[in-house]
N, C-alpha and C positions, 0 to 999 in steps of 0.2 A: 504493500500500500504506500501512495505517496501522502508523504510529509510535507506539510508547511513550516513547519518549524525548523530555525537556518536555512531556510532554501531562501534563492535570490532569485524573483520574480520580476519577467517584464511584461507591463499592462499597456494596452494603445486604448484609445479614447477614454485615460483614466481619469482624466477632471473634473468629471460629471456622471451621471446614471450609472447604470452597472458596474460599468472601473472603477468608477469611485467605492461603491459599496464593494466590491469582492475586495479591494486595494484595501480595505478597513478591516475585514474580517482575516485577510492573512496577515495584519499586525498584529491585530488580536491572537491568530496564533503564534504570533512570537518570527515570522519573518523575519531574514536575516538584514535581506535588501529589496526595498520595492524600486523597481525601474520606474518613473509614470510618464509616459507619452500622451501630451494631446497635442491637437495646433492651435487651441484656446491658450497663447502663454497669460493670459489674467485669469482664468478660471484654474491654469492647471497651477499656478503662485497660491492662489488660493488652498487648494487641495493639501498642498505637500505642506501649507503651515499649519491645516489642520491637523494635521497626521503625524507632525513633527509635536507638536503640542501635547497629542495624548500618550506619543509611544517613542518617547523618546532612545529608546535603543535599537530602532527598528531603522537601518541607513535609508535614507530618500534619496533617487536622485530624479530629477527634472529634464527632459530634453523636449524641448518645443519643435513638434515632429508634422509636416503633413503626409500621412502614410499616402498620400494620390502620387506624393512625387517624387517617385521613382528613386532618384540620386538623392536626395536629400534622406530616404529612407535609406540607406545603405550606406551611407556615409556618419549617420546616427548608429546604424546597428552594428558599425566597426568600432566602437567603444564601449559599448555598455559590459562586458566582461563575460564572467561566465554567465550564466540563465539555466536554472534547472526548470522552472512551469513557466512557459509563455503564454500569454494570457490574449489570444488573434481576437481584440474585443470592437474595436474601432469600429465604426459603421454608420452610413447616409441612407433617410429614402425620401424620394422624388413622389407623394401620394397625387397622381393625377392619370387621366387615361395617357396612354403609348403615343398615340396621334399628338400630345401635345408636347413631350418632350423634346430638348433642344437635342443636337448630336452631344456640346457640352455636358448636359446635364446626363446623358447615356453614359459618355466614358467616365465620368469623374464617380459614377456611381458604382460600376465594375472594378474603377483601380483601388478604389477604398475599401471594397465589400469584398473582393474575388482576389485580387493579383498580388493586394499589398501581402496578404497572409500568406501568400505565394513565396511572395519574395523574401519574406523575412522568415518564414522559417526554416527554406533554402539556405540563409547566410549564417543561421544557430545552427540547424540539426546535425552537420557535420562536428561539431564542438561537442554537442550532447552526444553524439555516437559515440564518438574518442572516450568520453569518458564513462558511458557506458549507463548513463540513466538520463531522463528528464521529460517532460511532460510538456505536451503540447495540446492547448485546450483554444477552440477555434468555435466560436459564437454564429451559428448559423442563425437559422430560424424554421419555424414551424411553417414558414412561407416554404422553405425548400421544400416542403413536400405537396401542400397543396398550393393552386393556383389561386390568384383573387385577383380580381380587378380591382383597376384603379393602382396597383402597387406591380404593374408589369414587369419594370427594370429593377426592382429589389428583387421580386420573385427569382428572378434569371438569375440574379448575382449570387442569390442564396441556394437554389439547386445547385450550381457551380462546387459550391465550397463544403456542400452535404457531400457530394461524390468526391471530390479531391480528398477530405478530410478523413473522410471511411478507406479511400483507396489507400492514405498513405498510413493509416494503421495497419491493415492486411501486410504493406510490405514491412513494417516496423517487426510487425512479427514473425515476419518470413523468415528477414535477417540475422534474427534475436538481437537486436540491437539494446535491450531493455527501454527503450523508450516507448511512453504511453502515449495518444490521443484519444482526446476527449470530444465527441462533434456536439454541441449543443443547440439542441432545437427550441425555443421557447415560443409560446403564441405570444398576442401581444404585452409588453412590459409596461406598468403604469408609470412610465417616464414621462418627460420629455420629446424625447425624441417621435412619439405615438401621440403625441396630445391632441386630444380631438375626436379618435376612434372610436368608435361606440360598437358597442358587445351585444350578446344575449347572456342573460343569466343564466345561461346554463352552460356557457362557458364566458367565465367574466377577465375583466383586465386582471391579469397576477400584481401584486406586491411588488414592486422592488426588492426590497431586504430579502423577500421568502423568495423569491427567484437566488437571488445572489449567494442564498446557502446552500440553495439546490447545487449550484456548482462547484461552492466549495466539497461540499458532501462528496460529489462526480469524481474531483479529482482526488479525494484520501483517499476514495475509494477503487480508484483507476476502474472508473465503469467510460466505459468507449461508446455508452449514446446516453445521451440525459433529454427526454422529450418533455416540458413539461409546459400544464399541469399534465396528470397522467392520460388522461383524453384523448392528448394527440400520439399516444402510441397507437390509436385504433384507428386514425386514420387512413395507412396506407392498407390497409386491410379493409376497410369498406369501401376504398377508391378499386380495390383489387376486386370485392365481389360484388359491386353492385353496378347497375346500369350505370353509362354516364348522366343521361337526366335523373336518374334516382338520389345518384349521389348527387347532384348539383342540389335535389328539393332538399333531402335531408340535410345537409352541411350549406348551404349557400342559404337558402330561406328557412330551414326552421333551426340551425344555430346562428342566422344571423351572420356567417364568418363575409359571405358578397356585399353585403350593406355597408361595413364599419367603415370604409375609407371614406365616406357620400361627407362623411364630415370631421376628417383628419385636419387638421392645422400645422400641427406639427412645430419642432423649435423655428424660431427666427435663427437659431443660428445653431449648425449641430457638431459636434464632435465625431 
């Protein structure tokens, strides 16, 4: 099982929502070193004074990162040192139909969601092989498995990174590398980042904090899918037995999942 405790972790979109919360709970376990990436540097100064405040023996360090660009991430990721849990958190979405998106607004969503995790754990895993452990946990979404309108280009970025991320567990273990991946799927998070979304109560926005343990949990526990809440493990199995308009009535109108973007807002400004 992996350990938080001394391990030196590095988080991307840690200034806010999710990285912020999981970056708080590995202090809490006693974390050696938290890396925190965002390209917010006022949000992420914020972060790391909060965090230096409460856990003072917990090292911080800060790099003001935009994971879209390319050289700028790779040039960050030749410093930060060792990494035993990388934490692929980072992530944008564009909530409006396909027809309206810009080419801009397409790629910047793919390098952020799909390529940066790409790239950056290409430039660690070779480091974590040598030494023969480390953990790679990559923030998908419960979009990667179903389709929804209105969130066309996150859907795609996030099937993307569900198959990549599964793929390169299969060869982790092919290897025996001992290194773990985690692929996490979560439905919508009551962030920021979602603001505006509207649910059914029978499957409602998660928590923050209770999302954020679920991960922690994934990774002490080196479990290699975290779908949550638990619901969405039955979807690829009702998408698998049931008509496609059957599944559209049941999951799109009577959980409400095709409705919720009709009035996403989303941050002014995201991480």
């Amino acid at each position: 099982m992996s350990t938080l405790a001394n391990a030196n972790l590095l988080i991307t979109g840690a200034a806010q929502g999710m990285g912020k919360l999981v970056a708080t709970l590995a202090a809490e376990r006693r974390a050696a070193r938290l890396i925190l990436w965002d390209v917010r540097d006022d949000l992420l100064h914020v972060t790391a004074e909060e965090l230096r405040s409460r856990f003072p023996k917990t090292v911080l360090v800060t790099q003001t990162v935009d994971v879209s660009d390319t050289q700028a991430l790779l040039r960050a990721a030749d410093v930060v040192g060792p990494v035993d849990i990388l934490l692929n958190n980072a992530g944008v979405i564009v909530g409006k139909p396909f027809v309206e998106h810009t080419t801009a607004e397409i790629d910047h969503t793919i390098a952020v969601n799909t390529t940066a995790l790409m790239y950056l754990t290409r430039v660690l895993l070779p480091t974590m092989i040598g030494r023969g452990h480390g953990h790679i946990v990559n923030i998908a979404s419960a979009a990667g498995l179903v389709a929804n309108p209105g969130m066309s280009v996150y859907c795609a970025s996030k099937w993307a990174v569900v198959g990549w991320s599964e793929s390169l567990l299969l060869e982790m273990r092919e290897a025996r590398t001992g290194i773990n991946v985690t692929t996490v799927m979560p439905y919508y998070v009551g962030t920021g980042m979602f603001a505006g979304v509207t649910s059914s109560p029978l499957l409602p926005l998660m928590e923050p904090e209770h999302a954020a343990r679920k991960i922690i949990r994934a990774v002490e526990k080196d479990q290699p899918r975290l779908r949550i809440p638990w619901q969405i493990y039955g979807l690829p199995v009702l998408k698998g037995l049931l008509p496609a308009s059957f599944f559209d009535l049941v999951v799109g109108k009577g959980l409400g999942v095709y409705q919720g973007m009709k009035t996403f807002t989303g941050r002014k400004t995201v991480s």
